[in-house]
C-alpha positions in Angstrom: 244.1 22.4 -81.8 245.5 24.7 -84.8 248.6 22.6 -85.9 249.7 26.6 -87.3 249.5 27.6 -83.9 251.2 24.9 -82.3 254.0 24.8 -84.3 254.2 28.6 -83.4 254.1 28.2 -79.9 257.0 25.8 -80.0 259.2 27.6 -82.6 258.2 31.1 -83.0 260.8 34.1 -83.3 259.0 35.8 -80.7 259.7 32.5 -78.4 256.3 32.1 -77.4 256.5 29.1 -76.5 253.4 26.0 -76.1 254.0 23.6 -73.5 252.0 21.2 -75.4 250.3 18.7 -73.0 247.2 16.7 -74.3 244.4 14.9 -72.6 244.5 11.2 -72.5 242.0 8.3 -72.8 241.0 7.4 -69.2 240.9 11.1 -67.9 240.5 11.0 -63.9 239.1 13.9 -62.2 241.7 16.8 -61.2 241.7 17.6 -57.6 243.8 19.3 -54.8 245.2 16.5 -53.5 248.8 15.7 -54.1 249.5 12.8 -56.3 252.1 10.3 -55.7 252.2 8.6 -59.8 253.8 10.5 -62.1 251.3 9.1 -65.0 248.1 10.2 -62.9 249.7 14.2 -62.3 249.6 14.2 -65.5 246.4 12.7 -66.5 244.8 14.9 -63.8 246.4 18.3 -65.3 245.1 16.6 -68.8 241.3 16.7 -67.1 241.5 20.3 -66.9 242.7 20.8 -70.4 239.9 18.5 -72.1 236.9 20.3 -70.3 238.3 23.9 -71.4 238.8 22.0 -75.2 235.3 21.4 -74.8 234.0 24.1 -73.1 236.3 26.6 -74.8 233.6 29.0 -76.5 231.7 29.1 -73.7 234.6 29.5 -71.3 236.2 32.1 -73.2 239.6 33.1 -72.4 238.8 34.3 -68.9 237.0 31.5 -68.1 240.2 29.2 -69.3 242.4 30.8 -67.7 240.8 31.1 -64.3 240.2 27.1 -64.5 243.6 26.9 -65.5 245.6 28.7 -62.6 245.6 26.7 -59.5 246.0 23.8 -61.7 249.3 25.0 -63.2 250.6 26.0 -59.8 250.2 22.5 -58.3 251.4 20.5 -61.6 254.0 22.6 -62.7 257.4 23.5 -60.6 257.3 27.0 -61.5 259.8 27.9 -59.1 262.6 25.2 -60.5 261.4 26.0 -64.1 262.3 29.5 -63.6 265.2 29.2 -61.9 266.3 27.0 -64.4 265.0 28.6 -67.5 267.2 32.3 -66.3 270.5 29.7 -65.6 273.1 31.2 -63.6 272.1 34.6 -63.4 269.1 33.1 -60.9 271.4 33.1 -58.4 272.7 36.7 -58.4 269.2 38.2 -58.1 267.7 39.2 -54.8 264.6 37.4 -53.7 262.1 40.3 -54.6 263.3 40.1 -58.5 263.2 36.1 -58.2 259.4 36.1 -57.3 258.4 38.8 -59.8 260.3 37.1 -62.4 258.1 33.4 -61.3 255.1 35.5 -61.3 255.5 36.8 -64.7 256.3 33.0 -65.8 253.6 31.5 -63.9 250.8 33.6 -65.6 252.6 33.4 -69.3 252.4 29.8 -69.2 248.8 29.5 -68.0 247.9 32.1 -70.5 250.1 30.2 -73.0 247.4 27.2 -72.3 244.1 29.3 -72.0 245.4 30.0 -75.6 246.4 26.6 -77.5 243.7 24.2 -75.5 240.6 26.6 -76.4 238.9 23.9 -78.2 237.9 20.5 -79.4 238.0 18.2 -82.4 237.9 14.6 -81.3 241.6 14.4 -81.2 242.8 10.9 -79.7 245.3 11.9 -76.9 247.1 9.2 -75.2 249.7 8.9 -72.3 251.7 5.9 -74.0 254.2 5.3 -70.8 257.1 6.0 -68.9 260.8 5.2 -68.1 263.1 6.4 -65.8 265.4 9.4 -65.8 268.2 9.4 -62.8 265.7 10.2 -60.1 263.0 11.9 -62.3 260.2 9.8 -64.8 260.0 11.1 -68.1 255.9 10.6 -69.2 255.4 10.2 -73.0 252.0 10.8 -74.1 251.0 11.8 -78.1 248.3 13.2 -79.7 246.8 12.0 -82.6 244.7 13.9 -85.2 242.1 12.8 -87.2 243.9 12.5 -90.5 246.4 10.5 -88.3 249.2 12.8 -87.8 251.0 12.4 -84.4 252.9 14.4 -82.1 255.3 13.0 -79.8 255.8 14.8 -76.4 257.4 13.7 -73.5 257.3 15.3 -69.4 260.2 15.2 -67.2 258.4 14.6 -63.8 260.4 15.2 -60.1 259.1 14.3 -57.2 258.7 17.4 -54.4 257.3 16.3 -50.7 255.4 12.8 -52.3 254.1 14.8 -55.3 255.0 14.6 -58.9 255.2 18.4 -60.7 256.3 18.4 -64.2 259.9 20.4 -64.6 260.2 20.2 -68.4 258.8 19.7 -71.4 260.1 17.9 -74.6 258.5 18.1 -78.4 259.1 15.5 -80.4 261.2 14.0 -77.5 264.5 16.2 -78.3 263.6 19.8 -78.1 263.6 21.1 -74.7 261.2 24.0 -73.8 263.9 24.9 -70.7 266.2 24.9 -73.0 264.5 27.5 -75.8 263.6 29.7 -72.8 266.8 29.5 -71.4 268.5 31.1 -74.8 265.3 33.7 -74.9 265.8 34.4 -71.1 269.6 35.2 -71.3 269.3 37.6 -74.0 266.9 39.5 -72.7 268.3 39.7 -69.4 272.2 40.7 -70.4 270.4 43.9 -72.9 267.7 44.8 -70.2 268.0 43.1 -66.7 265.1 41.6 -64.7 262.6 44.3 -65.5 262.9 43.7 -69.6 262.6 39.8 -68.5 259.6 41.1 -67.0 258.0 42.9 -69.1 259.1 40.8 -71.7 256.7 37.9 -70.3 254.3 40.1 -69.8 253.8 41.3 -73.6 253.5 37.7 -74.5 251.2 37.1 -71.9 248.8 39.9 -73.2 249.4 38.5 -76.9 247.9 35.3 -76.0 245.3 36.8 -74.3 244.4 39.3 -77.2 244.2 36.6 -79.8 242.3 34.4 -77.5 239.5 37.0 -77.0 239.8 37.8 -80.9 239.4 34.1 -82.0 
């Protein structure tokens, strides 16, 4: 992966932001089935992402992103990170706006993924442990180049009905993608209310998509 484009993703103006997960040694094969370790939700979602690495030309971004979208709904909260990421305003909207506005989210941050993990070049990507976080586990995994430059990200994990979704995600262990998004999220909203939110996720969603077919 284009360290260019990941440090983008993370730190752009436009916010567009990469909610870097990489595959690990010891991949196990993603399936429906709820899983009750955090480490193994994670390695499972990190299954997907190696095969479209490796598959990414052929794939293309279609192809990515239709592996991609079931797998995002059953490893990622979408509904807490939404609520979360739009803070207190969440709870003044009427149910309508709050499922467009995990919609729009839910397909930004798969195509965010179809985007960053379109291909492969023998990175070592590791999932180095875990400790515990009040109630939640935080996973730290790292990737590590072949000129041996790592990156450091960790995954706050909750448990939801004897499953473990990821709710957050942290570069470099301190910088909080929730957080970012959160910042983005209440601007937007306070100049142009839910349907600038909206639309707003939707432009980046067709940027990533754009340069994905393009590259």
């Amino acid at each position: 992966m284009n360290e260019r484009k990941m440090r983008y993703a993370w730190r752009g103006k436009a916010g567009t932001l990469c909610l870097a997960i990489f595959a690990a040694a010891g991949l196990i094969t993603p399936t429906s089935a709820a899983v009750a370790n955090p480490e193994e939700a994670v390695r499972s979602f990190y299954g997907v992402l190696l095969g479209n690495m490796q598959q990414g030309r052929m794939l293309g971004e279609s192809g990515r992103y239709a592996k991609l979208a079931p797998v995002i709904d059953r490893t990622f909260d979408i509904p807490l990170m939404t609520r979360l990421a739009v803070g207190p305003a969440w709870a003044t909207l009427p149910p309508a706006e709050q499922q467009r506005l995990q919609a729009a989210f839910a397909h930004y941050v798969t195509a965010t993924y179809a985007d960053q993990f379109d291909s492969y070049s023998g990175q070592q990507l590791q999932v180095t442990g875990k400790r515990q976080t009040g109630d939640d586990i935080m996973v730290q995994t790292k990737i590590i180049k072949s000129n041996g430059e790592t990156t450091k990200l960790d995954y706050l994990m909750r448990p939801d009905q004897g499953a473990w979704q990821i709710s957050d995600v942290y570069l470099d262990g301190t910088i909080s993608q929730l957080a970012v998004h959160r910042s983005e999220f209440y601007s937007i909203l306070r100049r142009e209310g839910v349907d600038g939110l909206v639309m707003a996720l939707n432009r980046k969603t067709d940027l990533l998509q754009s340069v994905a077919r393009s590259s």
